[in-house]
NUZAKE-719546 format. One record per atom (N, C-alpha, C): x, y, z; residue number from 1; atom name. Coordinates in nm, 3 decimals. Layout:
N
((X,Y,Z),NUM,CA)
...
//
This chain:
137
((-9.183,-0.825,-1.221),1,N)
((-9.072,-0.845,-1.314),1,CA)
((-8.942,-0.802,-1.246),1,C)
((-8.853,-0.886,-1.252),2,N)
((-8.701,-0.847,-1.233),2,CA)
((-8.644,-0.757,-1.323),2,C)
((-8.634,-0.660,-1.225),3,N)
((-8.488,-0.536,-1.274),3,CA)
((-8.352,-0.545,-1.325),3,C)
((-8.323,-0.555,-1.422),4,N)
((-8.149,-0.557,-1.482),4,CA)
((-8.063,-0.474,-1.379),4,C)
((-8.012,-0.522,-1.313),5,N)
((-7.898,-0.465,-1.236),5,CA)
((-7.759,-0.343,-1.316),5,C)
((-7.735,-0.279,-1.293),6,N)
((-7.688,-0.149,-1.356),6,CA)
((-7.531,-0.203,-1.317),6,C)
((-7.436,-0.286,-1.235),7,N)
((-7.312,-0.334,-1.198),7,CA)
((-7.271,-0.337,-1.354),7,C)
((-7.077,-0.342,-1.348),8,N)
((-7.024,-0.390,-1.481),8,CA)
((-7.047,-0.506,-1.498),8,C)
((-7.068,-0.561,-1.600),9,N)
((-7.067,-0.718,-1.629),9,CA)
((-6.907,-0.730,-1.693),9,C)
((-6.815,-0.641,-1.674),10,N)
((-6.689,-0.729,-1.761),10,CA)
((-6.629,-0.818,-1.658),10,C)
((-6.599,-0.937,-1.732),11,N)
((-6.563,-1.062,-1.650),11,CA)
((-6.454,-0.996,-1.538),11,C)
((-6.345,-0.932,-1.551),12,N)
((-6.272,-0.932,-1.483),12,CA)
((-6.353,-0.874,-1.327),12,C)
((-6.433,-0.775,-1.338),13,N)
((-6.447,-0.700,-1.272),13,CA)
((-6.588,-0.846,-1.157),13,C)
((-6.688,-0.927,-1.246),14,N)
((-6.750,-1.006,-1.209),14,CA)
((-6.667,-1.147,-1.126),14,C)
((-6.586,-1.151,-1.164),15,N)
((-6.479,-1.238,-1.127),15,CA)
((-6.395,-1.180,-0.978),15,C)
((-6.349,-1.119,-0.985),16,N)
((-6.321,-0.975,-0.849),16,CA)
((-6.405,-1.003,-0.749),16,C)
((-6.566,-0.963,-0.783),17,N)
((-6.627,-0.945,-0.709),17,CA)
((-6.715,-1.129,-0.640),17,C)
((-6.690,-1.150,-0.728),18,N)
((-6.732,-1.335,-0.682),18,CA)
((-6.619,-1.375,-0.575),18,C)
((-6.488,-1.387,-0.633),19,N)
((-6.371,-1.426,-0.518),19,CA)
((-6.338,-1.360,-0.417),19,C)
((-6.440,-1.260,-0.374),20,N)
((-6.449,-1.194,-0.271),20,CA)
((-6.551,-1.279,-0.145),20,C)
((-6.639,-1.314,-0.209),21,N)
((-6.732,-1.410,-0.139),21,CA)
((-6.705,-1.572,-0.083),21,C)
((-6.605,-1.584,-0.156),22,N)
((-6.483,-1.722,-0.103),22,CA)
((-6.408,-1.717,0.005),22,C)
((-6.385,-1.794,0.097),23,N)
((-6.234,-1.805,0.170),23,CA)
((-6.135,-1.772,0.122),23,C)
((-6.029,-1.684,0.207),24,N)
((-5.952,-1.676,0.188),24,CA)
((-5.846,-1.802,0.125),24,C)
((-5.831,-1.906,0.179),25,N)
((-5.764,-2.032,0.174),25,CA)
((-5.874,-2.172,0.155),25,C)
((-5.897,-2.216,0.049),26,N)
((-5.988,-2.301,0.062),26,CA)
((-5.914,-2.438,0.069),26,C)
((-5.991,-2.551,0.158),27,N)
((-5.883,-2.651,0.188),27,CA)
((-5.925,-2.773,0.119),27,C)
((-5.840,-2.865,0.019),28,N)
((-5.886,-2.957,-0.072),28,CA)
((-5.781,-3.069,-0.007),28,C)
((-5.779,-3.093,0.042),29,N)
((-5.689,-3.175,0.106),29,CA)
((-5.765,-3.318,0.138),29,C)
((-5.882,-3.311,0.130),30,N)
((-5.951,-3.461,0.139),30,CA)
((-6.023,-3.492,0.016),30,C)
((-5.945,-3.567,-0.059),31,N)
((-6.026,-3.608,-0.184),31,CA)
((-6.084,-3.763,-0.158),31,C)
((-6.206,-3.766,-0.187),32,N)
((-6.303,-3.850,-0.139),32,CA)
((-6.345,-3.982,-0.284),32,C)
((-6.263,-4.126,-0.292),33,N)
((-6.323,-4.160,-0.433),33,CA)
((-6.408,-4.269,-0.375),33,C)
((-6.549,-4.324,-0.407),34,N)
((-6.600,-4.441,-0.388),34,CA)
((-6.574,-4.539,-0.430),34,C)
((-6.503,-4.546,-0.564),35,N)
((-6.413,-4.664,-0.611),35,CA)
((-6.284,-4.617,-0.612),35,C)
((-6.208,-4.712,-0.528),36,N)
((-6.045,-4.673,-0.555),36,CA)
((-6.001,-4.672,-0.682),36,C)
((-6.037,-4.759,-0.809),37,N)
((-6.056,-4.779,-0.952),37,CA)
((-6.070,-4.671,-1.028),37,C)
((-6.167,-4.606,-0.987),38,N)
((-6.180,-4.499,-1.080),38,CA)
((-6.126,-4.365,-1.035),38,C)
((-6.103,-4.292,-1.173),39,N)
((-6.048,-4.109,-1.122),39,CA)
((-6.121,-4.039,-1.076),39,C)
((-6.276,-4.062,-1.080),40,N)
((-6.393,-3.946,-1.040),40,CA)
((-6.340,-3.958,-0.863),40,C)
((-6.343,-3.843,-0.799),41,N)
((-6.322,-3.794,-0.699),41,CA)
((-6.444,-3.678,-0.638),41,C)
((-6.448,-3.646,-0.498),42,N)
((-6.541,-3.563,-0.485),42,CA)
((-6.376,-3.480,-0.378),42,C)
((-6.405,-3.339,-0.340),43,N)
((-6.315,-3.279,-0.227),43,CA)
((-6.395,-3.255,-0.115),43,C)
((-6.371,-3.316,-0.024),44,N)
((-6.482,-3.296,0.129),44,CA)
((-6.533,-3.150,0.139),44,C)
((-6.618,-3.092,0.159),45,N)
((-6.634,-2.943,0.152),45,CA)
((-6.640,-2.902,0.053),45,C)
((-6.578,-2.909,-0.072),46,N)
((-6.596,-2.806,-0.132),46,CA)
((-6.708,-2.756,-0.228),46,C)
((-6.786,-2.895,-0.279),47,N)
((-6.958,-2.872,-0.297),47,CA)
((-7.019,-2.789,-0.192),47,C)
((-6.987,-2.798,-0.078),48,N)
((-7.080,-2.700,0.013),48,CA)
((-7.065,-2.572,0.013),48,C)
((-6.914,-2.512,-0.009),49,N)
((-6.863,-2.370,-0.036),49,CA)
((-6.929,-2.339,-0.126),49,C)
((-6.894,-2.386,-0.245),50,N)
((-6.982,-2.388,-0.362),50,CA)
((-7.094,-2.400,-0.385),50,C)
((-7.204,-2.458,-0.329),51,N)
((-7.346,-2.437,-0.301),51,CA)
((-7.384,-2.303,-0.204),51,C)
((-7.335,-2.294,-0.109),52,N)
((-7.312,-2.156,-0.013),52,CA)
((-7.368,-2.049,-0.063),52,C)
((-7.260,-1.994,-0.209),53,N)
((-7.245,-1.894,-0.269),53,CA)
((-7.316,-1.899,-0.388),53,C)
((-7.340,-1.998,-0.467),54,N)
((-7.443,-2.003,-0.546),54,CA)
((-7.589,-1.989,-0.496),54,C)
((-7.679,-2.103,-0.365),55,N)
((-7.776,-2.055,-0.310),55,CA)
((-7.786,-1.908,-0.306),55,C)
((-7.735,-1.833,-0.253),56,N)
((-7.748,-1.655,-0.226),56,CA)
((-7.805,-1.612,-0.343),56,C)
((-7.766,-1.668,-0.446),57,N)
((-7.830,-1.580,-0.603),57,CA)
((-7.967,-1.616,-0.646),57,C)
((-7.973,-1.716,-0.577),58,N)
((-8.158,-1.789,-0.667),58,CA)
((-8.235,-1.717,-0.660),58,C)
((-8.304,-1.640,-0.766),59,N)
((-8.419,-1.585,-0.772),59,CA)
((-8.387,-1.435,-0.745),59,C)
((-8.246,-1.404,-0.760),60,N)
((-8.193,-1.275,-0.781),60,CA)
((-8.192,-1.218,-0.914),60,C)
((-8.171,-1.094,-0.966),61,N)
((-8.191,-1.083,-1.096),61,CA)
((-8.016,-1.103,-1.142),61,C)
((-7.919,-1.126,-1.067),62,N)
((-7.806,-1.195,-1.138),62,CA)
((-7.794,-1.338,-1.174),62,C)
((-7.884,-1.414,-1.102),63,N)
((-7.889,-1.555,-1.129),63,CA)
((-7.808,-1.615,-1.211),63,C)
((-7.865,-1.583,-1.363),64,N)
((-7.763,-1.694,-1.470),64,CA)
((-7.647,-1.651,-1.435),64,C)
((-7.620,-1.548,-1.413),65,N)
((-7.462,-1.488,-1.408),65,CA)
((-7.377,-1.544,-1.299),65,C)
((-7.475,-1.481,-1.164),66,N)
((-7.365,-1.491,-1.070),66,CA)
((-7.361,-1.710,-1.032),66,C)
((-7.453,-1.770,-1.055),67,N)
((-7.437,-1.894,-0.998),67,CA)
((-7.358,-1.965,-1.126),67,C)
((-7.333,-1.901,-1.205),68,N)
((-7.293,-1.989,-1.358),68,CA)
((-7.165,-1.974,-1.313),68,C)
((-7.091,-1.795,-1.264),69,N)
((-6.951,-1.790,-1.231),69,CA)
((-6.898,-1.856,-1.119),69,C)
((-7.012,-1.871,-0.982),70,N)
((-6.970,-1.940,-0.869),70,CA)
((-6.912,-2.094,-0.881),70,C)
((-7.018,-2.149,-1.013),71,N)
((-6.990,-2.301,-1.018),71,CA)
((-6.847,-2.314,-1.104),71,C)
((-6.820,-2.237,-1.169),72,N)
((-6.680,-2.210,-1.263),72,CA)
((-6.579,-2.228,-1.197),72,C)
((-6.587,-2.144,-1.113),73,N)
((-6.487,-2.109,-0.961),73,CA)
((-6.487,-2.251,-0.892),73,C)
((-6.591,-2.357,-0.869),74,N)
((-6.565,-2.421,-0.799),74,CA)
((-6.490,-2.557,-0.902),74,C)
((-6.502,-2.548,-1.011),75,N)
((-6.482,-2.678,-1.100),75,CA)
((-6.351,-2.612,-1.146),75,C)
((-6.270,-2.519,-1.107),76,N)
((-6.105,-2.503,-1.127),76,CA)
((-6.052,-2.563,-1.046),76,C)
((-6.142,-2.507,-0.901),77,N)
((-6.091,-2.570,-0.754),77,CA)
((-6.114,-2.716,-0.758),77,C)
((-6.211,-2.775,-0.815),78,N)
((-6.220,-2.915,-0.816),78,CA)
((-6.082,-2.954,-0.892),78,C)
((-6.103,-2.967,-1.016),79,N)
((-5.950,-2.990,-1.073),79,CA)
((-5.807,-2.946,-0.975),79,C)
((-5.805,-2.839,-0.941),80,N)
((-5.704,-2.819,-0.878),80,CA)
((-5.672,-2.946,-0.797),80,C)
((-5.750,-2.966,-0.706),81,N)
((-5.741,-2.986,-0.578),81,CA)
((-5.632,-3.149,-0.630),81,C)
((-5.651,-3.234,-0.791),82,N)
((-5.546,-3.306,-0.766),82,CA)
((-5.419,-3.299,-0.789),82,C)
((-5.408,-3.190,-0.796),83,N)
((-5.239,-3.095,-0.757),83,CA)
((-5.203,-3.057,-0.627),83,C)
((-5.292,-2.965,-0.567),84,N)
((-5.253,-2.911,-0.433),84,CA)
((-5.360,-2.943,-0.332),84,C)
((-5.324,-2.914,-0.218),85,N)
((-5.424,-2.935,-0.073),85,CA)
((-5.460,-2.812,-0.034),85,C)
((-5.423,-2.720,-0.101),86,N)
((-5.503,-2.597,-0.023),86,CA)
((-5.469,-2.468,-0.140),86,C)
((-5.558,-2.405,-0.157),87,N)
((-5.498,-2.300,-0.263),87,CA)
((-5.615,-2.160,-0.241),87,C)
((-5.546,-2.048,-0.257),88,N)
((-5.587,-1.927,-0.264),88,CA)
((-5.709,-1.924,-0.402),88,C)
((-5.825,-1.899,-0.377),89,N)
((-5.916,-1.861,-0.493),89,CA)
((-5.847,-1.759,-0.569),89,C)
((-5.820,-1.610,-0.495),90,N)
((-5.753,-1.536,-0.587),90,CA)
((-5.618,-1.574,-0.712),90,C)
((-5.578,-1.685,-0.630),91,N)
((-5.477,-1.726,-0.706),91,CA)
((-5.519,-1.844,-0.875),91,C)
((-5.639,-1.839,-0.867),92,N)
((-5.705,-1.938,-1.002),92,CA)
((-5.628,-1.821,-1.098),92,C)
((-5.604,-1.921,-1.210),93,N)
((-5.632,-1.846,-1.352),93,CA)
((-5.741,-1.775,-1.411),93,C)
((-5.764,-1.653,-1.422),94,N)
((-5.897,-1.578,-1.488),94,CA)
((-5.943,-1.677,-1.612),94,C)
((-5.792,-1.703,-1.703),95,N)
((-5.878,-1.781,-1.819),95,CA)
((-5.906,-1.891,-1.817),95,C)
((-5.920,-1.985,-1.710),96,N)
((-5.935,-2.089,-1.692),96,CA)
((-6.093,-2.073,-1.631),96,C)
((-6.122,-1.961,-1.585),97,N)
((-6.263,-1.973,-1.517),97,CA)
((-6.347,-1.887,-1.567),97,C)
((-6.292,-1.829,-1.673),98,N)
((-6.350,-1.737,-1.766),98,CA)
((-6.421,-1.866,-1.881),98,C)
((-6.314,-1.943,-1.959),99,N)
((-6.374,-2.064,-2.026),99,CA)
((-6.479,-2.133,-1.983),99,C)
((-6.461,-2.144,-1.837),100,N)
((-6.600,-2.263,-1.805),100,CA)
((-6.721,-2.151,-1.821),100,C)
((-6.660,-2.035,-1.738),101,N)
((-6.814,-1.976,-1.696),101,CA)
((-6.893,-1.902,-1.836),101,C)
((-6.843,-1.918,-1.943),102,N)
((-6.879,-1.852,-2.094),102,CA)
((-6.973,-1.966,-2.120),102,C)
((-6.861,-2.072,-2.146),103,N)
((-6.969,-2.241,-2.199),103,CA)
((-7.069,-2.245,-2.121),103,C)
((-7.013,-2.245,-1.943),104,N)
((-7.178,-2.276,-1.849),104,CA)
((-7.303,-2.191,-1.936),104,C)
((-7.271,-2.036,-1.879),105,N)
((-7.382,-1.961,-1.987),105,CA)
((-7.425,-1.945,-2.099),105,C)
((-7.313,-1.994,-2.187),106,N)
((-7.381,-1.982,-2.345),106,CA)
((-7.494,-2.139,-2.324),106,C)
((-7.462,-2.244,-2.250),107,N)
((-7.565,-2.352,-2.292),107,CA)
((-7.693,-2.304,-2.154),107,C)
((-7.705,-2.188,-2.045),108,N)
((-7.782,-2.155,-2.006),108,CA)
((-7.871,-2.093,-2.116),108,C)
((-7.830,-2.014,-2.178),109,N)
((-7.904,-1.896,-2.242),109,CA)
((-7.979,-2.025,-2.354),109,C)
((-7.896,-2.109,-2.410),110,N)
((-7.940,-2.212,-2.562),110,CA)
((-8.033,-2.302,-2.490),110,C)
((-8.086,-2.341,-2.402),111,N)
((-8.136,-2.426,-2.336),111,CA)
((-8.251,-2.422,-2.269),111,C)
((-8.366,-2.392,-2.323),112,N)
((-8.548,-2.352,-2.267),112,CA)
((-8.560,-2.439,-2.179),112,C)
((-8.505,-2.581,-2.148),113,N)
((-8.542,-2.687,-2.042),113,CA)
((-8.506,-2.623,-1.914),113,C)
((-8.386,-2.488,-1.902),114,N)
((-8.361,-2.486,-1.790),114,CA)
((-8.454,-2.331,-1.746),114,C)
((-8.535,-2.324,-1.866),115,N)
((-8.627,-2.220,-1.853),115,CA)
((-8.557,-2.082,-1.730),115,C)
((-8.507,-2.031,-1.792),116,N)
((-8.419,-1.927,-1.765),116,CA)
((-8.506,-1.806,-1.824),116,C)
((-8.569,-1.706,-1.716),117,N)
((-8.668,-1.615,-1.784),117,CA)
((-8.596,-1.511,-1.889),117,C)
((-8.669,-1.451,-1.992),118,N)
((-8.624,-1.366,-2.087),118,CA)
((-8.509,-1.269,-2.043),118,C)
((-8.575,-1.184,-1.925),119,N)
((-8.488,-1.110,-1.815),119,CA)
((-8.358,-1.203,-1.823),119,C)
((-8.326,-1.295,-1.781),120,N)
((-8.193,-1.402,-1.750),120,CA)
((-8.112,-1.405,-1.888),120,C)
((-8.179,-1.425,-2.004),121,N)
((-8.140,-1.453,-2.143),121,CA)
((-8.062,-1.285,-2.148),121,C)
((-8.139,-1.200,-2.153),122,N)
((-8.089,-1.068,-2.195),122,CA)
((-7.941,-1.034,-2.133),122,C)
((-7.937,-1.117,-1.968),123,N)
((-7.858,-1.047,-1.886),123,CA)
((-7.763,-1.101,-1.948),123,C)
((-7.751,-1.225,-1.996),124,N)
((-7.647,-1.286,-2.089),124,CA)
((-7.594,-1.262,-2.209),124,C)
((-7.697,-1.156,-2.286),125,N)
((-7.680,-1.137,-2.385),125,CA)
((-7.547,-1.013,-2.385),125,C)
((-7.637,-0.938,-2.221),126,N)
((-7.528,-0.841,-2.182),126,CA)
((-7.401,-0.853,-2.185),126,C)
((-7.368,-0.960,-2.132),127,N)
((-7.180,-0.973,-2.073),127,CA)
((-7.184,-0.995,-2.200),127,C)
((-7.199,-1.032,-2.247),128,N)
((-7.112,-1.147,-2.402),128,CA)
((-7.100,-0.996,-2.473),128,C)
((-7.250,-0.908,-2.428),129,N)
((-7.167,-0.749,-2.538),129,CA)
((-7.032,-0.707,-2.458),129,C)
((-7.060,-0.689,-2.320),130,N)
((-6.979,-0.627,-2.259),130,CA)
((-6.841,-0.676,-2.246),130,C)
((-6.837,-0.773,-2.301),131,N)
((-6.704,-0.868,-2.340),131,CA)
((-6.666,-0.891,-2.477),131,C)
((-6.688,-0.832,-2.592),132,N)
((-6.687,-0.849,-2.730),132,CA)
((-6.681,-1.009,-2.734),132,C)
((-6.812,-1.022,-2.697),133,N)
((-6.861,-1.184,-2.777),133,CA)
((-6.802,-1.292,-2.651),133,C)
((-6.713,-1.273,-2.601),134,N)
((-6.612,-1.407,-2.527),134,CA)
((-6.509,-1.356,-2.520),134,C)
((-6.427,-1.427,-2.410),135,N)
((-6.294,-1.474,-2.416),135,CA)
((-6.216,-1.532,-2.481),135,C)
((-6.145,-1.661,-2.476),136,N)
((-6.063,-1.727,-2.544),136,CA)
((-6.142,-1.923,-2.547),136,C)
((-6.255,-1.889,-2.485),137,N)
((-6.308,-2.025,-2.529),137,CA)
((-6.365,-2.036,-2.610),137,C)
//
């Protein structure tokens, strides 16, 4: 059985410690579309940053947590990227990656298909105490 990790779960402090594991400067400067037609876009690299840092957690006892916040982090940077070509992670909005990464986990925790062990459910149950319920999403 996996051990509950004793770290703070308040977002700010989980958030801190995630954009530490990022580049300094991440570079979005190649946006990639297969139809010129449509808006869906991919940014060269930055699924792989983003897989990088999520892989490291699988089968860790932060799992739901830490890969739910990594992918948060990367879907600001996705959006970003059709504004700017290169931008500081530290520089995201907290509440902008606080919103995704609440929704990612609240439909982890609601969701048995993604069979997320009890251990995983609880750890979720954690932040959401350790955060009075949510943020602003």
């Amino acid at each position: 059985m996996r051990e509950v990790v004793t770290v703070s779960f308040k977002f700010n402090d989980l958030l801190r410690r995630a954009l530490l594991e990022w580049p300094e400067v991440v570079d979005l400067s190649v946006l990639v579309r297969h139809d010129p037609l449509s808006d869906r876009y991919s940014v060269k690299g930055l699924y792989d940053l983003s897989d990088a840092r999520e892989a490291h957690y699988i089968g860790s006892t932060e799992e739901i947590i830490m890969r739910n916040l990594h992918n948060s982090i990367f879907g600001v940077l996705h959006e970003a990227a059709l504004c700017v070509s290169r931008i500081r992670p530290v520089d995201l909005r907290e509440a902008a990656v606080r919103v995704r990464f609440e929704k990612h986990l609240k439909n982890c925790m609601e969701m048995p298909e993604l069979r997320f062990l009890p251990a995983d459910i609880e750890l979720g149950k954690r932040y959401f105490a350790e955060n009075e319920g949510g943020g602003t999403g």
